[in-house]
C-alpha positions as CSV (number, residue, x, y, z in Angstrom):
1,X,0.0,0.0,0.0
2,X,2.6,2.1,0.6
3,X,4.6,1.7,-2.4
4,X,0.7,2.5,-4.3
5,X,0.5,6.0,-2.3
6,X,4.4,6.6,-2.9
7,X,3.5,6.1,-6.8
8,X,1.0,8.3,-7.0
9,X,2.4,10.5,-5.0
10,X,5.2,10.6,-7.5
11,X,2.5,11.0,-10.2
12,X,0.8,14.3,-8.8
13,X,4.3,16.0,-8.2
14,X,5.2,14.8,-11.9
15,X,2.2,15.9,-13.1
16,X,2.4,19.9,-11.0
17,X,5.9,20.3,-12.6
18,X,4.5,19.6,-16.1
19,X,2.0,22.4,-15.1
20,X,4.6,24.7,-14.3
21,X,6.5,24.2,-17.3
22,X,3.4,24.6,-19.6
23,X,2.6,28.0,-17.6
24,X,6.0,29.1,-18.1
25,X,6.3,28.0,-21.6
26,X,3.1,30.4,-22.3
27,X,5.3,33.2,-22.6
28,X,5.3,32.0,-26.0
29,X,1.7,32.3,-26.6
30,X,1.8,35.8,-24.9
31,X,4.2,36.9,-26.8
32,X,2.4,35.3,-30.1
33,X,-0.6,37.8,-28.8
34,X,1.2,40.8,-28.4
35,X,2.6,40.7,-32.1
36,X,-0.6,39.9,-33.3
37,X,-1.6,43.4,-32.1
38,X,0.6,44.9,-34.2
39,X,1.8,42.4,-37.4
40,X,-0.2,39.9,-39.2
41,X,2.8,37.7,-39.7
42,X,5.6,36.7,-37.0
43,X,7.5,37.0,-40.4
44,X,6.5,40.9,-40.8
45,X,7.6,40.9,-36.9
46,X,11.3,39.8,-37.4
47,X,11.9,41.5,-40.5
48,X,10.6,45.0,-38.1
49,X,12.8,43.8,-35.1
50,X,15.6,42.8,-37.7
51,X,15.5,39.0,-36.3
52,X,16.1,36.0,-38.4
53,X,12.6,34.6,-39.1
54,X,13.5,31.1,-37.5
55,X,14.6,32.5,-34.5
56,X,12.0,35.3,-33.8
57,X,9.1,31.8,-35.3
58,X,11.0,29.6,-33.0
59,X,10.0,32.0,-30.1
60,X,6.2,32.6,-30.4
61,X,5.8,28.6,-31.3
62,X,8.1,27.4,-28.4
63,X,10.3,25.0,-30.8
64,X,13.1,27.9,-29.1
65,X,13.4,29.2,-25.9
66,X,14.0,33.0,-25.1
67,X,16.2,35.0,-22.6
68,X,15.4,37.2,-20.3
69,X,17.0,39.9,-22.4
70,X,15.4,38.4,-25.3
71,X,12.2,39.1,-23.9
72,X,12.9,42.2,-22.7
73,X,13.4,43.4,-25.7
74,X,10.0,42.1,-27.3
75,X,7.9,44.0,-24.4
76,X,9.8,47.1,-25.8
77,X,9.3,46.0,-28.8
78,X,5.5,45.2,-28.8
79,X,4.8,47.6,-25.9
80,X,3.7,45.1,-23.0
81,X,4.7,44.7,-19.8
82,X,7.3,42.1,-19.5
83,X,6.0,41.0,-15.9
84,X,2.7,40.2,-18.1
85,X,4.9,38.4,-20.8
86,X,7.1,36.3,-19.4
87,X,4.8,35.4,-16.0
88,X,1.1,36.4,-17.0
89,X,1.1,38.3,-13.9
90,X,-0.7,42.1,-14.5
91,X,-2.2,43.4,-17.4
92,X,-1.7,42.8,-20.8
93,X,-3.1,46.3,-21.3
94,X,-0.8,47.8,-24.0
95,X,1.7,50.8,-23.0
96,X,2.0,53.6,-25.0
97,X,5.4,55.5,-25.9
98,X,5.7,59.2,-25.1
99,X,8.8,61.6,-26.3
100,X,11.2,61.8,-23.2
101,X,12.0,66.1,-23.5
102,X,14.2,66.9,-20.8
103,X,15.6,66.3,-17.6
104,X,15.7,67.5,-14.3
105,X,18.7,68.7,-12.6
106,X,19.9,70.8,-9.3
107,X,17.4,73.3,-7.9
108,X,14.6,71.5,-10.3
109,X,15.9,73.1,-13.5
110,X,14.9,71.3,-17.0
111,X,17.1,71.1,-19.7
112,X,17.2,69.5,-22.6
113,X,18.4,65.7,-22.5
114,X,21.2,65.5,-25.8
115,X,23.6,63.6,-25.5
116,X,22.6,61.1,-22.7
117,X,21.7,58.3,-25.6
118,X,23.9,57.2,-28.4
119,X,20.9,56.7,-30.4
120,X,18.6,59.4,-30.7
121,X,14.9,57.2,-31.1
122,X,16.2,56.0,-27.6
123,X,14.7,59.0,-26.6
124,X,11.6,57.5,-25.8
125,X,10.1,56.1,-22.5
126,X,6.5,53.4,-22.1
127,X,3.9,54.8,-20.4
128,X,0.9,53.2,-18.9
129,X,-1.7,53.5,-20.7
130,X,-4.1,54.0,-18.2
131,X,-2.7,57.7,-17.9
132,X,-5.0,59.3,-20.6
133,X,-3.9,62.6,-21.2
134,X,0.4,61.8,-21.1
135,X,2.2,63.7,-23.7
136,X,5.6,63.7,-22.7
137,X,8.2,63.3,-19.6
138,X,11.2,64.6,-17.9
139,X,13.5,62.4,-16.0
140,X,14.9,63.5,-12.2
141,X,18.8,63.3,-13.1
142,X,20.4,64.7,-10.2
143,X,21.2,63.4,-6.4
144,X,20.6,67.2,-5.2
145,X,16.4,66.2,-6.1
146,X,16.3,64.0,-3.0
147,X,14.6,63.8,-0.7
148,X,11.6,65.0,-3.1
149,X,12.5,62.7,-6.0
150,X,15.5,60.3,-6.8
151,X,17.6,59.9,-9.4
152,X,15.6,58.6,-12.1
153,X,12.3,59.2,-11.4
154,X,10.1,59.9,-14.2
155,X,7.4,62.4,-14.3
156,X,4.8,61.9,-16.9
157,X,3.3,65.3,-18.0
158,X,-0.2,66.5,-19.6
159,X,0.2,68.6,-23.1
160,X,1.7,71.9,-23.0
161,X,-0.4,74.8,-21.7
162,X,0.5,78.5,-23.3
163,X,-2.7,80.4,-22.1
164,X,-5.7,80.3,-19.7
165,X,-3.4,78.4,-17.0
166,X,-4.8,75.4,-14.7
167,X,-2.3,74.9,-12.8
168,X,-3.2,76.1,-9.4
169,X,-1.8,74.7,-6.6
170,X,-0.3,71.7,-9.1
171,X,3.2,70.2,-9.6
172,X,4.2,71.4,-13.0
173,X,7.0,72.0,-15.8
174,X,7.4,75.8,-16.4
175,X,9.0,78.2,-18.5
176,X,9.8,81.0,-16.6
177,X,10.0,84.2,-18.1
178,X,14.2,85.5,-18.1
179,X,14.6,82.4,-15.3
180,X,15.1,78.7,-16.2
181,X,12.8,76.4,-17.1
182,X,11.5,74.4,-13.8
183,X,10.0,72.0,-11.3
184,X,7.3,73.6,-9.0
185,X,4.2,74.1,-7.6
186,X,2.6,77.2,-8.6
187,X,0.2,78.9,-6.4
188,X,-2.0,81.5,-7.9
189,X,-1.3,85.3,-6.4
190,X,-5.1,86.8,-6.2
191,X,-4.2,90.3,-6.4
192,X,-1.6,90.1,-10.1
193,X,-3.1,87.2,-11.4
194,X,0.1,85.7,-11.9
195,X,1.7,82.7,-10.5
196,X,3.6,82.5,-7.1
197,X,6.4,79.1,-7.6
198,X,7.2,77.2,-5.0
199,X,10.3,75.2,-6.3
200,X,12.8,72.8,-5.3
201,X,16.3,73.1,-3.7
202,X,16.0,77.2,-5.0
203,X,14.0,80.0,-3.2
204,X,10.8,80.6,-3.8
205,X,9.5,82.9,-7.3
206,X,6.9,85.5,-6.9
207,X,4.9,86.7,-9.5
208,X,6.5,84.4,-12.1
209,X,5.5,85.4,-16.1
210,X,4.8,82.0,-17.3
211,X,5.4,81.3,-20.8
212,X,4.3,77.5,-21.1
213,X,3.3,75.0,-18.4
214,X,2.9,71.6,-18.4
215,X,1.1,69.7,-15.6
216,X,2.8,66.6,-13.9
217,X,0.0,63.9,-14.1
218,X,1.9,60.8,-12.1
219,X,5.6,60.2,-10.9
220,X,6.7,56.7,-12.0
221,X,9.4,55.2,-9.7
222,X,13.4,54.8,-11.4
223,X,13.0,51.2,-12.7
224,X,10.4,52.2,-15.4
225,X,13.0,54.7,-16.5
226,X,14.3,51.7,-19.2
227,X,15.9,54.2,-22.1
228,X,18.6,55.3,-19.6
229,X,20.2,52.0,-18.9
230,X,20.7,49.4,-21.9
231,X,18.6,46.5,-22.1
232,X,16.6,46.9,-19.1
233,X,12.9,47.2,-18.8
234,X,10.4,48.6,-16.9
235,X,7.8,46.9,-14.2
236,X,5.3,49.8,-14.0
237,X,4.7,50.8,-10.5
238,X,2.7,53.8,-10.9
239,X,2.5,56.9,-8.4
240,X,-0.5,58.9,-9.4
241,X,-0.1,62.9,-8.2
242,X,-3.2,64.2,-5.9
């Protein structure tokens, strides 16, 4: 009786393991769905990722394995969420890609971000899209941020405003009129009608002639910040901005 119970014992642990590879060998189907979103062929797909069509076939029907790496690049690629393909944990919802215009330095001051990628379409960074109204981002690229932000951070910004400001008591890009561009939270002055900016690491402008603002919609932790670091990829964990 014993040796019975051992056997099927044996059976059942055989059989969970064989459940756990097919679950983890569904990262080829996922990744099958995801290009299917965007190509009719996986043969369109490899000729647009510049794969050899056995290799990039081999992955979506599971005749090859993938890295890590490999896969990391696919959920750039086809604009998932690599926790989603490789695990089927999350959503499959599908990210969008926003222009990455500047980052933020000492004292919250934007510049523009030349230079920091060899390639310029690198410029580029996924964005959930569950944040509707993203146009663009700046990246937190100095120490002298914390303890507000750390290196890295991302903030995802609404689309430019020029006139009939809402930014009232909101975290926001502006251009400052003969000052830097910046990081702050305006507060509107009652009696000028213009803009009092309470900014970071820098005193305090009053009265501030804004030229353009943009509106900081969420602050996405460093991880997500994939463009700055080769190869790696985000895991969205999403900070939304009260």
């Amino acid at each position: 009786m014993a040796g019975v119970n051992r056997a099927i014992s044996d059976m059942q642990t055989e059989r969970l393991q064989i459940a756990g590879m097919l679950k983890r060998d569904d990262k080829h189907g996922r990744l099958k769905d995801a290009r299917q979103r965007h190509y009719r062929t996986a043969k369109e797909a490899a000729e647009a990722l510049g794969s050899p069509y056995g290799t990039y076939s081999g992955h979506e029907s599971g005749s090859r394995g993938f890295s890590n790496e490999e896969a990391a690049r696919y959920a750039r690629f086809f604009r998932v969420r690599l926790d989603w393909l490789l695990f089927g944990t999350g959503s499959s919802q599908e990210m969008k890609l926003k222009p990455l215009l500047g980052k933020i330095e000492r004292g919250g001051v934007v510049s523009p971000i030349d230079n920091i990628f060899e390639n310029p379409n690198q410029q580029f960074v996924i964005i959930e899209s569950i944040i509707a109204e993203a146009a663009c981002a700046y990246a937190i690229m100095s120490h002298d941020m914390i303890p507000w932000y750390n290196w890295g951070y991302l903030l995802v910004c609404g689309y430019r405003q020029s006139d009939h400001f809402d930014i009232n008591q909101k975290l926001v890009i502006v251009s400052i009129k003969n000052e830097n561009t910046r990081l702050a939270i305006a507060n509107i002055d009652e009696s000028s009608g213009l803009f009092d900016l309470e900014c970071f690491g820098y005193p305090n402008i009053k009265r501030a002639e804004i030229e353009w603002a943009e509106e900081v919609l969420a602050i996405i932790p460093n991880r997500n910040l994939w463009s700055l670091s080769s190869g790696s990829t985000p895991k969205p964990a999403l900070s939304m901005v009260e």
